[in-house]
C-alpha positions, 0 to 999 in steps of 0.5 A: 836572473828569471826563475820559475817555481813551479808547485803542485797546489797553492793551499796552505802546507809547508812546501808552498811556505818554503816557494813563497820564502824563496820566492820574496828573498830571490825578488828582493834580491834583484831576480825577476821571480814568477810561480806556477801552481794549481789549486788552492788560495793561500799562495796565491794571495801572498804572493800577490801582496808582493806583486809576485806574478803567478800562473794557475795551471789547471793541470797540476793535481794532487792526485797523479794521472798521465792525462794531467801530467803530460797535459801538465808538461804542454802547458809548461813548455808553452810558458817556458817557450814565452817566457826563456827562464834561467832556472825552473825549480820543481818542487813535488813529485807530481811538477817532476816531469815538468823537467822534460818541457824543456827538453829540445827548447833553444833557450833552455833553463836549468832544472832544479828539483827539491824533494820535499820528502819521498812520499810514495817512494819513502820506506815507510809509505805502504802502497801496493808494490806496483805502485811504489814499482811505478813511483820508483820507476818515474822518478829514476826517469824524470830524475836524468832531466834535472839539473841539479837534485835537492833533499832536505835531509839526511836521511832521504839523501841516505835512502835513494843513494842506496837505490841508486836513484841519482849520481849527485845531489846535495842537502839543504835545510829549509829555513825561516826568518825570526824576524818574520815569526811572531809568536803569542806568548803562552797565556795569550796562545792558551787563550786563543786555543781556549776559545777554539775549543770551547773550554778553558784549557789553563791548567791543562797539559796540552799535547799539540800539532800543527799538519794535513789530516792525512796518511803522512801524518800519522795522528791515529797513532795519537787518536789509538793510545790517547787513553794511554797518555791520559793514564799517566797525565789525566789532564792531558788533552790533543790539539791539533791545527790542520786540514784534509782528507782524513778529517771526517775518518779522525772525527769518527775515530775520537767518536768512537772511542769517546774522547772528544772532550779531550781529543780537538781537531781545529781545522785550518787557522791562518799563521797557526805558528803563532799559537805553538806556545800555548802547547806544553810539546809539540809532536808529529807522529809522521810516516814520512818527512823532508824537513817540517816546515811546522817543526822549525817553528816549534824549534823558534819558539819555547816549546819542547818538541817530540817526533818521529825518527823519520825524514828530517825530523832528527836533523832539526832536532840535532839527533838529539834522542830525548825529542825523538821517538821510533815510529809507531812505538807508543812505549817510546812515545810515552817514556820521552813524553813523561820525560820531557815534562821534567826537563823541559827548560833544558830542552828549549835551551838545547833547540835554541842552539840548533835555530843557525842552521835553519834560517832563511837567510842560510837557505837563501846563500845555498840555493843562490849557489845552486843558481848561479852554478846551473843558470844561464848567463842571462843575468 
């Protein structure tokens, strides 16, 4: 079978984890495997270590406009038209309407799209109407030309089935290998995030996150009542790995509220899974969610996790309520934390029985019935 991923930007995010994953399993399975992206290098140097065989387009952006999106489907149609693929799989909004390039074609794959999340058109995203108008609008459109639909979790499904935005869809969780997820023991993380931070963090209780410094991710919600957590744990600090957009608006924030001895922003560090057990609770204060490639992270490694009731959080965490916290609600927020703290060997015992079923090899079965149910027979 010839399968095309196709992804918005290649930097480093969950999403482009999850293509890269699928991408090595499927090549290592016989397939023949091809990935198209836009900007940035973190999937594009790994997947030259595998002498995957990609393609820049120019055109894929994170921003959306009608001049790169239709720009976006020519150039896509010209691969797709040199290249007879079995299955396109579509991963992000903007690489939606790439399922029209091959409207019409002679040999015309089936299309596959993953939500990775509902970003724009999630309950929780507040945008002006029209644009949320608009949003909902494009994928109801774009949407009729897939094949087969993907959500990641529960939760997503349940929203637009009640919009009435598809006929059929499945879930499948997003998986990781074990064997592939090397993690620091905690001394020796605590050590590295030391040396990040320029203090020694040893006897310190240490709140962390790994995620974009952007509007999904919520981490004002940290920045506005870290005073609170310092109340009630004085030595508590925040870290928090991760790049983009919000950054300089985040440094101004913890400035402004004189907590930047206490309050770390670490930028973008390569494998920063590796580090998660020198946190004593890993969180994501997340607006929206699929399923966090992050999350599952934490749930393979040692450390307690408390996050937002929202997206695939609580399928990851086995709609277990002393990790989860309603959105925005610091009070919960604060009254789980403080709790955690006291359970947490029983909590770490709780996430190793929920690692099964979010393993790449249960993700890999999933996605090769979705092949081989909608691809050609080219084989």
């Amino acid at each position: 079978m010839k399968i095309l991923y196709v992804i918005t930007k290649s930097d480093i995010g969950g999403a482009q984890v999850f293509v890269l994953n699928l991408a090595r399993a499927f090549q290592k399975n016989g397939d023949e495997v091809e990935v198209v992206a836009g900007d940035g290098d973190f999937l594009f140097s790994e997947l030259d270590k595998d002498n995957i065989k990609y393609y820049y387009l120019n055109s894929l952006k994170r921003n959306f406009s009608v001049f790169n999106a239709l720009y976006f489907v020519f150039q896509l149609r010209n691969l797709l038209k040199s290249k007879k693929y079995d299955v396109v799989h579509l991963n992000s909004s903007n690489t939606l309407i790439g399922a029209a390039a091959s409207l019409f074609l002679k040999n015309k794959p089936k299309n596959v799209f993953t939500f990775h999340g509902l970003s724009f058109i999630d309950k929780n995203f507040n945008p002006n109407f029209i644009i949320k108008y608009l949003a909902k609008f494009y994928f109801k459109i774009f949407l009729k030309a897939v094949d087969e639909i993907i959500f990641e979790c529960q939760m997503n499904y349940d929203e637009l089935a009640g919009e009435g935005m598809f006929k059929n869809a499945r879930i499948i969780y997003n998986g990781l290998n074990p064997e592939e997820l090397e993690f620091l023991n905690p001394d020796e993380a605590r050590q590295f995030l030391s040396d990040k931070c320029g203090t020694d963090l040893e006897n310190n209780f240490i709140i962390g996150s790994t995620g974009r410094l952007a509007y999904q991710k919520n981490y004002e919600f940290l920045i506005n009542n870290f005073h609170l957590i310092k109340e009630k744990i004085p030595d508590a600090k925040v870290l928090i790995i991760g790049d983009g957009q919000d950054y300089d608006e985040y440094k101004r924030m913890i400035k402004e509220r004189g907590i930047e001895m206490d309050f770390y922003l670490l930028g973008e560090i390569k494998n920063s899974h590796r580090f998660i057990n020198g946190f004593d609770l890993f969180t994501l204060t997340s607006r929206y969610e699929g399923v966090a490639i992050s999350l599952i992270e934490a749930i393979y490694s040692n450390t307690p996790v408390l996050v937002s009731n929202v997206g695939g959080n609580p399928d990851v965490v086995g709609g277990d309520s002393n990790q989860l916290f309603e959105l925005d609600n610091f009070e919960e927020y604060l009254e789980k934390l403080l709790k955690i703290r006291h359970e947490r060997k029983m909590i770490i015992e709780h996430n190793a029985s929920l690692r099964v079923d979010f393993s790449l090899s249960k993700m890999v079965n999933n996605y090769k019935e979705v092949y081989f149910a909608t691809g050609n027979s080219r084989r």
